[in-house]
N, C-alpha and C positions, 0 to 999 in steps of 0.2 A: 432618436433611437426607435428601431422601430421594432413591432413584436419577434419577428426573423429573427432579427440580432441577437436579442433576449436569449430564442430558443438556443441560438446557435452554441451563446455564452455558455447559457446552461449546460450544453450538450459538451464542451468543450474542459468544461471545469472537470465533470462529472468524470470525463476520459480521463483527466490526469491525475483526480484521486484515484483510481482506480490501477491508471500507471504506479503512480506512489507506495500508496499501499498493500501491492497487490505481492511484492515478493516476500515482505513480512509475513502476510495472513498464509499467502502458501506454505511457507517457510513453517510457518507454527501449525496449520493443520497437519500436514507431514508427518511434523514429529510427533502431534499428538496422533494418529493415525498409528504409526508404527510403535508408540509406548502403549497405545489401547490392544493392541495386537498380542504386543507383548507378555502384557498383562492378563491376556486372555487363555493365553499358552500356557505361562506358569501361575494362572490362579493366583499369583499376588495381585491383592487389589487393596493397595496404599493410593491415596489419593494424591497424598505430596511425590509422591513418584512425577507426575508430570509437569510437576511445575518446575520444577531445577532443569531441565534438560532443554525444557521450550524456551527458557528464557535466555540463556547460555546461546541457543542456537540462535535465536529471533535479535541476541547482539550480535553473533558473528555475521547474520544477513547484512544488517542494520550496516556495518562496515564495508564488509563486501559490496552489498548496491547502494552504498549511501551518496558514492559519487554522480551516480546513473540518475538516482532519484532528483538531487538537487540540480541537477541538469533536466531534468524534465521541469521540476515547479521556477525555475528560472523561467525557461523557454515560455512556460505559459503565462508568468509573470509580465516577462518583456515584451510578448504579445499584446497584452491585455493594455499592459502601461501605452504601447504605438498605437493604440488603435481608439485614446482618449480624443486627443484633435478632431478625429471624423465622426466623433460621437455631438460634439459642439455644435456642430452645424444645423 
């Protein structure tokens, strides 16, 4: 194995967190983003306000792209698992 490969790995892993969790994090800044807004309009400033709303959406994502995502950490999975043999060598 050589240093390339390493990077590559790394570079490759790094992309699919990033796949993974990237419609969650959006999905929750969003909302926090438009309750801070919100909050900024009508001067109500409850703190638990943003937390029922983020978490409600952040599972309706979690459903929505949950099939996308496990399609991705597979794909990188089964990459990783075919490309043990040629690490052997």
């Amino acid at each position: 194995m050589t240093q390339d490969y390493v990077v590559f790995l790394a570079k490759e892993a790094v992309y699919a967190i990033l796949l993974f969790a990237g419609p969650l994090l959006g999905t929750s800044l969003l909302v926090g983003l438009l309750i801070s807004i919100f909050q900024a309009t009508t001067q109500i400033q409850e703190q638990t306000l943003t937390f029922v709303p983020k978490i409600i959406l952040v599972m309706v994502s979690l459903v929505v792209f949950g099939p996308w995502m496990l399609s991705v950490l597979l794909s990188f999975t089964v990459n990783l698992y075919h490309s043990i043999p040629s690490l052997m060598r």
